[in-house]
N, C-alpha and C positions, 0 to 999 in steps of 0.2 A: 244657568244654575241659580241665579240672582232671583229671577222671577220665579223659580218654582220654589224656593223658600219661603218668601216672601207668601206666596199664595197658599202654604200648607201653612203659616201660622196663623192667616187670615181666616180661613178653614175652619181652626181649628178654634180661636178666639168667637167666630161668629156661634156657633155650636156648643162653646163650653156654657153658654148662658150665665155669667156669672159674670159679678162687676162689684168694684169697692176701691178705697183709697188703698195707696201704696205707699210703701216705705222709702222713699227718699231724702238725698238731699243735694242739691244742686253745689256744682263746682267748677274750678276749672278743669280738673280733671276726674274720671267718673272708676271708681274700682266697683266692679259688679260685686254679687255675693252670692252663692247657693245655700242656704240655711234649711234644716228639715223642722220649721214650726210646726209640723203638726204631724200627726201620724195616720196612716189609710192603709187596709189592708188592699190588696191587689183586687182588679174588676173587672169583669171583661163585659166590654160593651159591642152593638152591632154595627155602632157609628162612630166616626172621628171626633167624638165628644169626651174629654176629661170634666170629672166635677170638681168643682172648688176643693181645694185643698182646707179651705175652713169648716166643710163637716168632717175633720178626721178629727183625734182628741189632741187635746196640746201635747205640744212635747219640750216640757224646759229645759232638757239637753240646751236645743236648738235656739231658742229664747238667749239662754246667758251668750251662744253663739254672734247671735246677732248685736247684744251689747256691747260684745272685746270688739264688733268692727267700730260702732258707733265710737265705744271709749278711745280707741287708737285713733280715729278719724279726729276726733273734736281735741285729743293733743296734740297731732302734728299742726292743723290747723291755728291753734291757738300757742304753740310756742311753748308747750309746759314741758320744763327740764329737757329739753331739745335744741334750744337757745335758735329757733326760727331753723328747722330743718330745712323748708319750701319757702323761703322768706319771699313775698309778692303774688302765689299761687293757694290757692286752695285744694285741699281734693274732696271729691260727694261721692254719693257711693250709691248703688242702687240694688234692691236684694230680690231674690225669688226664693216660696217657701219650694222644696221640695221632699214633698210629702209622699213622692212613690217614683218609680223608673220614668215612668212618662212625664212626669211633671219634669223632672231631671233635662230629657230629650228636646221638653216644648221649649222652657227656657235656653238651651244652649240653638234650638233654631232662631228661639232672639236674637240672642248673641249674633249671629251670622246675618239676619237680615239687617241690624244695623250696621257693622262691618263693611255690607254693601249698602248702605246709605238709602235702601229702599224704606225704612221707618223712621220719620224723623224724630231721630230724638237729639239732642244734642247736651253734651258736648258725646263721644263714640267713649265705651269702653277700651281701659287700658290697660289691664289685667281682671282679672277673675282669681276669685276667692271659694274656694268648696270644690264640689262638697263632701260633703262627710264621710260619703262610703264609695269603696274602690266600684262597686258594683256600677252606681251614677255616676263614677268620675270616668271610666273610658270612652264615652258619647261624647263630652266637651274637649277630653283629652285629644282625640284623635281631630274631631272637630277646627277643633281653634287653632291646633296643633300647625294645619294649614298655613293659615296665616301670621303664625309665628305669636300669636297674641299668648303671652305667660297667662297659664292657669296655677295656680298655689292652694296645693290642698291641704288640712288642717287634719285630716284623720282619712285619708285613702293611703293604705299599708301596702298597698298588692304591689309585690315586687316587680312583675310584668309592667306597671307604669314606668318603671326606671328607663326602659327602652325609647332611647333617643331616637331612633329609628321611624319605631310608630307612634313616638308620643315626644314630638322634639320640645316643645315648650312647654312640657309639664314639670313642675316644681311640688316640693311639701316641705311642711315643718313640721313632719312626721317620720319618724324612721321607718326605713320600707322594711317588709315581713323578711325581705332575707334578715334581716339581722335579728329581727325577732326572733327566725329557725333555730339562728346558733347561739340567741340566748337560749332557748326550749332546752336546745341540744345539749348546752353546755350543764345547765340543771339538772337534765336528765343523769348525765355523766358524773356531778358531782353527789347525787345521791345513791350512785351505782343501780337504777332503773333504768333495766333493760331486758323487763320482759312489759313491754306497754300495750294500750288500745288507743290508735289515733281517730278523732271524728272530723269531720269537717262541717260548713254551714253548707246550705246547696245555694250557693254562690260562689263566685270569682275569687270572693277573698278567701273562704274558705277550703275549694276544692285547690285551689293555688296555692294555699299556704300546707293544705294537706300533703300534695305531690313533694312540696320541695322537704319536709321535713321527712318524709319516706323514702329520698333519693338522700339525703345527709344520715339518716340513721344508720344505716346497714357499714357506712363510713366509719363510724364508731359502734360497731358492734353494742347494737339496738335494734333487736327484735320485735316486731310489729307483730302481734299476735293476731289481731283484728281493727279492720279498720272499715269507716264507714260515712257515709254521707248522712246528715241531719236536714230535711225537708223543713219547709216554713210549717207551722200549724195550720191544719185544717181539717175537717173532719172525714176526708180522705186518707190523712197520712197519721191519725193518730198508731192501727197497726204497727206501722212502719215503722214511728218511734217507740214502739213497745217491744219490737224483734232488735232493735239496735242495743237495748238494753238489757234483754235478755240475751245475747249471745255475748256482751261486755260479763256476764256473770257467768257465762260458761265455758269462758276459754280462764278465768280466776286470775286475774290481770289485777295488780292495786292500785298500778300510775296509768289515766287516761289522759290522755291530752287534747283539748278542745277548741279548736281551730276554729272557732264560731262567731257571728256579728251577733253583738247584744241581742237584737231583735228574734232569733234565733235560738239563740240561748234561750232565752225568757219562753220557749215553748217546749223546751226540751226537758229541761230540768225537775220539769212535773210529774213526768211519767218515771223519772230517775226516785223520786221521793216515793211515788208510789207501788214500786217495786222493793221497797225498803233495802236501798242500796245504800250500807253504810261504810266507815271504815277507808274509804280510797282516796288515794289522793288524787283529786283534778287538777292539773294545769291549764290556768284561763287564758286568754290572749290579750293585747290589751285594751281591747275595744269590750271585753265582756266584764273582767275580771275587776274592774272598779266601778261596775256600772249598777246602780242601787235599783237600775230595771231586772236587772237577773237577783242580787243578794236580797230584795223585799218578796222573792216568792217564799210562800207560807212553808216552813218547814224544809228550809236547804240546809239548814244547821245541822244536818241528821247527816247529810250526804257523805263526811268526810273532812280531808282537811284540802284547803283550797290556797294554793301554790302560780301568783297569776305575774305576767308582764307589762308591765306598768309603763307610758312614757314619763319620763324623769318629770317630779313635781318642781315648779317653782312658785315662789311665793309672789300674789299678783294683789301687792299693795294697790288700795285704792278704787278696785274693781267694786267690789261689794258696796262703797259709798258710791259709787257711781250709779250703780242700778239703782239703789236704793232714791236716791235724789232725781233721776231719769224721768220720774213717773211724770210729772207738771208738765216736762218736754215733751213725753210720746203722745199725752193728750193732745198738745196743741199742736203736734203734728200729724195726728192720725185726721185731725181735725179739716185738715189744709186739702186744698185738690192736688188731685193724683191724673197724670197725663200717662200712666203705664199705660202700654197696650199689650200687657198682657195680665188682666185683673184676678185672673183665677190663683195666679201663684203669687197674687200683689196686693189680696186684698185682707192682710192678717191684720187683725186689732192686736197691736201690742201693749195700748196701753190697758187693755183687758187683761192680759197675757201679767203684765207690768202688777198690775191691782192685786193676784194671787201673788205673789211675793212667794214666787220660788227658791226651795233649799240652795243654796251655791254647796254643791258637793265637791268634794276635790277629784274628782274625774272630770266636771264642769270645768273647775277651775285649767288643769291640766291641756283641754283643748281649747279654752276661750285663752289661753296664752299664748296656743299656737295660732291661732286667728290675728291676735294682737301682733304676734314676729312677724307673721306675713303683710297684712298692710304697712308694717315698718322697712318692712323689704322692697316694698313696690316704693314708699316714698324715698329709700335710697336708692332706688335707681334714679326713680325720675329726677331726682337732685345731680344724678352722675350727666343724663343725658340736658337736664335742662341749663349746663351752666350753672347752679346757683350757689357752686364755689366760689364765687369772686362777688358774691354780694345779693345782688337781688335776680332770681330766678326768672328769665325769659317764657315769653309764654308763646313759645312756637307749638307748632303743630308736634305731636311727638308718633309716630307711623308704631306698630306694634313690635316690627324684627329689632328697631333699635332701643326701646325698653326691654325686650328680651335679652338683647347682647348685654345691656347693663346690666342686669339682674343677674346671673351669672357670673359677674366679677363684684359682685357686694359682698362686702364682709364689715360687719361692726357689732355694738354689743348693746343689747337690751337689759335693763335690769339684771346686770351683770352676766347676760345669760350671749352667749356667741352665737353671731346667725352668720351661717352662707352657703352656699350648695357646692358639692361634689359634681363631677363630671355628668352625673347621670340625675342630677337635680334634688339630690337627697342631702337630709341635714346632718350633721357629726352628732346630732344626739345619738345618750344613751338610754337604757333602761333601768326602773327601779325593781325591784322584786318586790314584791308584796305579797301579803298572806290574811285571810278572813278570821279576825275575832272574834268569841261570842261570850257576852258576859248580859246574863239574865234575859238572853234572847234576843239579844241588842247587838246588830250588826255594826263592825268596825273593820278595819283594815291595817297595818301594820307594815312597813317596810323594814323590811329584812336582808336588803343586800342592793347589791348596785352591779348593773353589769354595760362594759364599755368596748365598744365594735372595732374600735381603734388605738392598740393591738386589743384582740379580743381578751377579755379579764373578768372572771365572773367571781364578788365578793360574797358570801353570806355569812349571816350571824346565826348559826345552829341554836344558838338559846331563844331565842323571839320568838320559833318556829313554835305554833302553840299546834298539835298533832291529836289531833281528835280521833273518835272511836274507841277500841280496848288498845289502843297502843299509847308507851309516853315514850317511845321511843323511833327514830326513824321506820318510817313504815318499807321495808322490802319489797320489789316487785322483782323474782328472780324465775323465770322457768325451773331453774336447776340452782340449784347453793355451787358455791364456788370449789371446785378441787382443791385438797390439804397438799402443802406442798409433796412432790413425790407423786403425784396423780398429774396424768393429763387428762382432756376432755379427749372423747369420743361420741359426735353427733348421733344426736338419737333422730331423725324424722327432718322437717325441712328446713326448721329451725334451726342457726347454732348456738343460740344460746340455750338449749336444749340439748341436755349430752349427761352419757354418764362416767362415773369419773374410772380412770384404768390407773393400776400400778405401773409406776416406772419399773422395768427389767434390770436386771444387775449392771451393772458398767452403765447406768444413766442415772440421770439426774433432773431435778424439775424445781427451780427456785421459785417462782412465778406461778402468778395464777392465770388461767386463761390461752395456755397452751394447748393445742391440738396433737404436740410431737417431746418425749424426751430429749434430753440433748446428748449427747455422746458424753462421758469421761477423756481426759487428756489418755495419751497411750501409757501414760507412767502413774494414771490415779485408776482406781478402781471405785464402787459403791455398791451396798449391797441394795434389793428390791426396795422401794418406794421411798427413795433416798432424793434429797433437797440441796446434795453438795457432793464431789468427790472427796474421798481419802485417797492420799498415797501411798503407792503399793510398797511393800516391803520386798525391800532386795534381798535375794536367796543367794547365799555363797558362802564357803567355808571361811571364815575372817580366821587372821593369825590367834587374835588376842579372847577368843573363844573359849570356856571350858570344856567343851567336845577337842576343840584344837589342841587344847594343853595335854591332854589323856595322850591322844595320837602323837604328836610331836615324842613326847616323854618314848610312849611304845615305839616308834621309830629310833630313838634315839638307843633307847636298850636292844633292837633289832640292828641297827648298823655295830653297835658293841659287840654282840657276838659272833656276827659276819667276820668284821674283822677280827676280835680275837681269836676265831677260830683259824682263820687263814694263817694268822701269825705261827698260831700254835704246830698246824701242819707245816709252816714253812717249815718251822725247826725239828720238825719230825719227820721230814719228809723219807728218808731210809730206812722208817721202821715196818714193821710187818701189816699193822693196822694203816699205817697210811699205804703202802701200795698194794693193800688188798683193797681198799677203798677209791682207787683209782689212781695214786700219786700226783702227778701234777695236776689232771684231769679235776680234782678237787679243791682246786688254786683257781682254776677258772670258773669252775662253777661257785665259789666263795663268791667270786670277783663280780661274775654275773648276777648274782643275788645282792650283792649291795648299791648292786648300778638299777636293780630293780628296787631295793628301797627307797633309793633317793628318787625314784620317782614320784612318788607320793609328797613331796615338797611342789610339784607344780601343779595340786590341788587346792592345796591354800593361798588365801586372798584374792582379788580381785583374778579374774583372766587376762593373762598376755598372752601376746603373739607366740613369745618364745614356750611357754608354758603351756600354750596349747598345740605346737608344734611337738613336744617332747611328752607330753603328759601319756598318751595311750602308746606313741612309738617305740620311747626307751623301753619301758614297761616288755611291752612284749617281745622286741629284739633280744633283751637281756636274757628274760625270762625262757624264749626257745632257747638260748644258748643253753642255759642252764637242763634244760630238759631233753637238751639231744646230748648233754654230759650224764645224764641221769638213764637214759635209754641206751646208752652206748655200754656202762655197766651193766644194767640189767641185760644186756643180749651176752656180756662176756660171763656172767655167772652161768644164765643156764646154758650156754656152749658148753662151759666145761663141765659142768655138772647132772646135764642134760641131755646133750645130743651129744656127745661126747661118741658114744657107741654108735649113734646112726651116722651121725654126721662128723667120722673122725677128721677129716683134711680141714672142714669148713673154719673153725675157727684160727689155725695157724696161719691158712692162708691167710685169712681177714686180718691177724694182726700181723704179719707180714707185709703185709701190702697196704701198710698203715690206714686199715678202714677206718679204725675210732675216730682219729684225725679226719679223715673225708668225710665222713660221717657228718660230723658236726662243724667242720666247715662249711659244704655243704648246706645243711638245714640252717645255718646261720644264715649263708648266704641268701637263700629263698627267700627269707623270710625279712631281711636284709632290703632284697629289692621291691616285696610288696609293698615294704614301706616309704620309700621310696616313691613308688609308681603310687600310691594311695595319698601322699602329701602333694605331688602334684596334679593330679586331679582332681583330688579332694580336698586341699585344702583348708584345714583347720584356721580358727581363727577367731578372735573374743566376739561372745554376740550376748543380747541379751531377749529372751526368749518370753513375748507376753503371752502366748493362748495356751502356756500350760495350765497358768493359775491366771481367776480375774482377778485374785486379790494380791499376785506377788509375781515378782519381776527375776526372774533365772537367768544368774548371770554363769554364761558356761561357754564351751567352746561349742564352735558349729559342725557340722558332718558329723556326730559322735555316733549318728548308724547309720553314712554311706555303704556302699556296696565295697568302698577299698576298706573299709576298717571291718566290714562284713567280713571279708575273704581272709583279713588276718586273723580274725578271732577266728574263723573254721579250720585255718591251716593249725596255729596252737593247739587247738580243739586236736585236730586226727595225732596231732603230734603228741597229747598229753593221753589220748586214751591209744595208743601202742606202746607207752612207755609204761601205763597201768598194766596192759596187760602181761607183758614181760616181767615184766616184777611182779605177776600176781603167777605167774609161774614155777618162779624159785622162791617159795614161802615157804619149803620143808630142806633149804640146805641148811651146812653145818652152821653151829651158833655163830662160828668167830667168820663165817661167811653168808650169814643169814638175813642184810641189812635188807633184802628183798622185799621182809615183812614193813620190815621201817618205811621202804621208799613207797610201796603198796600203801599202808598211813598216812604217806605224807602227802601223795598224790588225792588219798581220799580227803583230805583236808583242804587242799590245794581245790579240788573239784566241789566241794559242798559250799564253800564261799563266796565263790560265783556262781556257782546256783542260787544260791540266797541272795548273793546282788543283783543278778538279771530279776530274778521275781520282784524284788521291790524296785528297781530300777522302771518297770514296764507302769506300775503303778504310785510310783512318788518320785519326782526329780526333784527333791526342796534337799533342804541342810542332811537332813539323816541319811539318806544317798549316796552324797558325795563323802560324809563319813565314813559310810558303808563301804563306798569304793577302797578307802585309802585301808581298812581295815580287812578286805579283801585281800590287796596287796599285801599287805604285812603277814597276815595268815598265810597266805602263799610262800613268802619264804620262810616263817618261823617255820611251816609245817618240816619243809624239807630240811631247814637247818635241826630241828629236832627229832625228827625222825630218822635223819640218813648220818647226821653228823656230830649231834652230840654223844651217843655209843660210843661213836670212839675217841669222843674227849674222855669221856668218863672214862676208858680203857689208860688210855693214855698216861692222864692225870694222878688216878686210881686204883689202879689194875694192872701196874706193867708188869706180872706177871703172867701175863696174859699178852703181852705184848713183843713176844717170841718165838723165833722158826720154829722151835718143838713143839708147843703150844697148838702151833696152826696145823703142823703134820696130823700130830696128834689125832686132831679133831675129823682130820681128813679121813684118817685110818679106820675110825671108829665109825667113821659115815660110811665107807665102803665093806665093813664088814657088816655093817646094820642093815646096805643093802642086800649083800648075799645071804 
């Protein structure tokens, strides 16, 4: 393995034809460096030939890079505010530009050929610094990884490096893109953008960071409308970017989000300006979005407002006088011979580089700090493994597994700022939010919030946000506007955030937005359509303290008054002509019967009880037949005698002989007696409260009120009340002073039209008027018959006892029988 290394950098060094001094500086101990000084588009050649990485164009990213290792190197070494970190040791450092993938590859075969001791160079590399992009960093990652030699990257984000697995000695002091996702995410979230277009760069870091925020969207209901890969430029893929940015404007998306390495960006954004795409807001990431290679293209200002993830700034005192004073040094070292063997990626003029006195931008500053943490990380370990706690630092040999294992357990504080890695080699930074200025065309940048991975915490300052285009207010990205409370969603197509909004149905409700389902009401609330809350239903029942209540109560009370007054009144008359032409005792019990049917109408009011519901329809109708087979038992003795008298001379003597009346109506009592009976135990009444009459109101009544036993007692009354009509409707032409026929025929129709009227509104209303209805039923029922059959002969009684005498009664008899002949 050793030898074929060795022989493909040979290879590859004889063939690159290219030679110059190198950037060094000799040590005890040697931290390599991967720096991108300069920049090359891609090339394809027919032979193992790379060219010099010095005709590409400069790139002062990479430039200030290479200064935070110099700046860090030349403090640790010299003691400044470190108080002798490596007291008795030095460390040198040696760099490669890399200026494309291969160049990336050729240097990490270095790497390994000296590892294996086949290039002499001496002292061995003890860690690695770079490089810059995830795309070059998994080649040395996996590489070195081997050998356990820590690599410490300064801006490779790709969460996939985290993997200890395939990447055991990779380290950064960079936060990996997962956390960048669920800042994206969390952004997204807090400006309710969730109808987006995600892009990615076509690279590792992009199509990776593209996938994972496409598996976390759908998590927090974030709709991807369109998404797409961004190709490098070239006069192949312009199309390509031209169809990226036309179907961004046809699917009408306002938040995109741009998952892209600078270098990628800065090709893409051309074709975005030249479509006159304004008005959206783009989310950067934070390798583009403070980078003055994408913000200096002519006319981005137009684009939108620009919303990017930032690694947290800190302030890197001292840096800027450093470069600035550097210059004298890089001369006299560019100056000095160069023993690299590998000149193509060694042979940068920096003090040329140096001469143009490059802007330090604060994206510059931001990674030449993370370069600076990392060489401070390496010197803390080597101080952990060298001994040089106890005073002056030994200079043994230090193998790469056991500056790894140190490195891993460092923790301390730079410029107030905390460094150490997490299990997976990743640092506790967070991120800044930042947003694109523009004042007279003059690009600037602006931090607007802070977001922290550990617990996750995402701050902004809504007033900074400066919101370009025709909007001054948050710009909206919604497939669909939100449902008013009272609506849910109903998916329209593949999307869910795409729906249209549906009424809640009565008896639901919908507080919240973002529902796909109403929620049910409690069983005791009800709501009407596109309601945001239940009401409680209102309880249906006759209350005592009612004024429907007071009316009835009063008319019950004047109904049991003249029940009984009139019973009293028959008592004391009972030997006179009108009382036992009116039945005599027979008249004492149907009093009696009628006010055990009034009182029944008291176990309609208020609440339902057991007892109440056990007696309310029973008494009622036991009482009631009583009263109506005392009512039929007259009616059949008047037309006997006045009637079938000739046909049927024996029939009536024998019947009251053989005390029928009495069987009669014990009898019918009794039937009717044991229905009830047999119908409370099957049937069972019992308080309930009835919700699917009304949604809006809660019926409180008893239960079974139309079983089959409470069925059979109203049919049995029913036959029993229409042969008692009809009998009485057949002696309607006897004498006057025995004529009550017509009376009982009135009373009956009175008696019978009230519960017709109650069954009709019964079928179609069970609320308060109802059960009024009922108890007003009742009462009708016995006024009718106490006024039709019984008051005549109070009024005879009281008023008329002339009329209240055997000659009186003959009389009338005579005058009937002669009227017949």
């Amino acid at each position: 393995m050793g030898k074929l290394v060795y022989g493909t950098l040979l290879l590859v060094c004889v063939w690159s034809c290219c030679y110059g001094a190198g950037l060094q500086l000799k040590g005890d101990f040697t931290i390599y460096g991967m720096f991108p000084l300069h920049n090359t588009g891609p090339t394809i050649s027919a032979t193992p030939c790379m060219a010099t990485c010095k005709q590409g164009t400069d790139n002062k990213h990479g430039f200030h890079l290479v200064q935070a290792l110099r700046y860090a190197v030349e403090e640790i070494n010299n003691g400044t505010g470190n108080d002798q970190l490596l007291p008795g040791v030095t460390l040198g450092y040696n760099t490669y530009d890399i200026c494309s993938l291969s160049a990336s590859v050729l240097a990490t075969v270095d790497l390994l050929a000296q590892q294996y001791n086949r290039v002499k160079v001496e002292p061995r590399a003890v860690a690695l610094i770079g490089p810059d992009s995830s795309d070059f960093a998994f080649t040395p990652a996996a590489a070195l990884g081997s050998y356990l030699l820590p690599e410490i990257s300064y801006e490779a984000s790709n969460e996939i490096l985290s993997n200890k697995i395939r990447y055991p000695s990779f380290f950064r002091t960079i936060p990996s893109d997962k956390n960048q996702v669920d800042a994206m995410i969390q952004i997204l979230l807090k400006f309710n953008w969730t109808w987006i277009a995600v892009l990615g760069s076509d690279n590792s870091y992009g199509q990776q960071g593209m996938l994972s925020l496409s598996q976390q969207a759908s998590d927090h209901d974030i709709c991807i409308a369109h998404q797409a890969v961004i190709p490098s430029l070239n006069s192949g893929t312009q199309q390509r970017m031209r169809d990226v940015v036309r179907n961004i404007i046809k699917t009408k998306v306002n938040t995109i989000v741009v998952f892209s390495s600078k270098r990628i960006a800065k090709g893409f954004f051309p074709f975005v300006i030249e479509q006159n795409v304004t008005g959206k807001v783009w989310i950067g990431t934070e390798d583009w979005s403070m980078a003055t290679l994408v913000s200096g293209i002519p006319g981005i200002s137009t684009i939108g407002t620009v919303l990017g993830v930032s690694v947290k700034y800190t302030p890197f005192a001292g840096f800027r006088d450093f470069e600035t004073q550097a210059v004298s040094t890089l001369k006299d070292l560019n100056s000095s011979d160069s023993d690299m063997v590998v000149p193509c990626l060694q042979n940068t003029d920096l003090y040329t580089m140096a001469a143009k006195a490059f802007s330090l931008e604060n994206y510059d500053i931001i990674s030449s700090f993370n370069v600076y943490k990392a060489v401070y990380a390496v010197a803390h370990a080597l101080r952990g493994v060298l001994g040089c706690n106890l005073g002056q630092c030994q200079k043994t040999k230090v193998p790469a597994w056991q500056l790894f294992q140190s490195l891993k357990q460092v923790r301390f504080s730079v410029r107030n700022t905390p460094v150490y890695f997490d299990e997976n080699g990743d640092p506790p930074t967070g991120y800044d939010i930042v947003t694109w200025t523009w004042k007279d065309k003059a690009w600037a940048f602006r931090v607007v919030g802070a977001y922290s991975p550990d617990p996750p915490d995402l701050q902004v300052d809504l007033s900074q946000i400066q919101w370009m285009g025709d909007v001054s207010d948050v710009t909206e990205s919604l497939c669909s506007p939100e449902c008013p409370y009272g609506h849910r969603e109903l998916q329209v197509g593949q999307h869910k955030c795409c729906f249209e909004c549906m009424a809640c149905p009565a008896s639901t409700f919908l507080n919240k937005s973002g529902s796909t389902s109403c929620q049910p009401c409690k069983q005791d609330q009800w709501s009407p359509p596109e309601s945001e809350e239940c009401l409680n239903r209102t309880v249906l029942y006759l209350p005592w303290n009612s004024p429907p209540s007071y009316v009835l109560l009063v008319l019950l009370a004047i109904t049991l008054l003249l029940t009984l007054g009139t019973a009293v009144l028959f008592l004391f008359n009972l030997s006179t002509p009108v009382v036992k032409s009116a039945g005599g005792r027979t008249c004492l019990l149907m009093l009696l019967s009628m006010t055990a049917a009034s009182s029944s109408t008291l176990c309609h009011f208020g609440t339902p009880s057991r007892l109440a519901c056990l007696l309310k329809q029973s008494l009622f109708l036991l009482s009631f037949t009583v009263c109506l087979a005392c009512v039929t038992v007259r009616s059949l003795q008047v037309v006997c005698i006045f009637k079938w008298s000739s046909k049927l001379p024996r029939f009536y003597e024998t019947w009251a002989k053989n005390r029928g009346p009495e069987a009669f109506i014990l009898v019918t009592s009794a039937v009717e007696f044991l229905i009830s009976v047999v119908h409370v135990i099957l049937y069972t009444p019992y308080p309930s409260q009835n919700y699917d009459l009304y949604y809006s109101s809660i019926v409180l009544e008893c239960s079974n009120t139309l079983s089959p036993g409470a069925f059979v007692e109203i049919l049995y009354v029913s036959l029993l009340s229409i042969l008692c009509f009809c009998l009485s409707y057949m002696g309607k032409d006897l004498p006057a002073n025995y004529n009550e026929a017509k009376c009982i025929t009135f009373s009956l129709m009175i008696y019978m039209i009230s519960w017709i009227s109650f069954f009709t509104v019964y079928t179609v209303n069970r609320g308060t008027l109802t059960m009024a209805l009922e108890v007003v039923a009742v009462l009708c029922s016995v006024l009718g018959i106490l006024g039709g059959y019984f008051l005549p002969k109070v009024y005879i009684i009281l008023l008329k006892p002339q009329m209240n005498t055997t000659a009186h009664f003959q009389n009338c008899i005579q005058m009937y029988t002669m009227a017949k002949q």
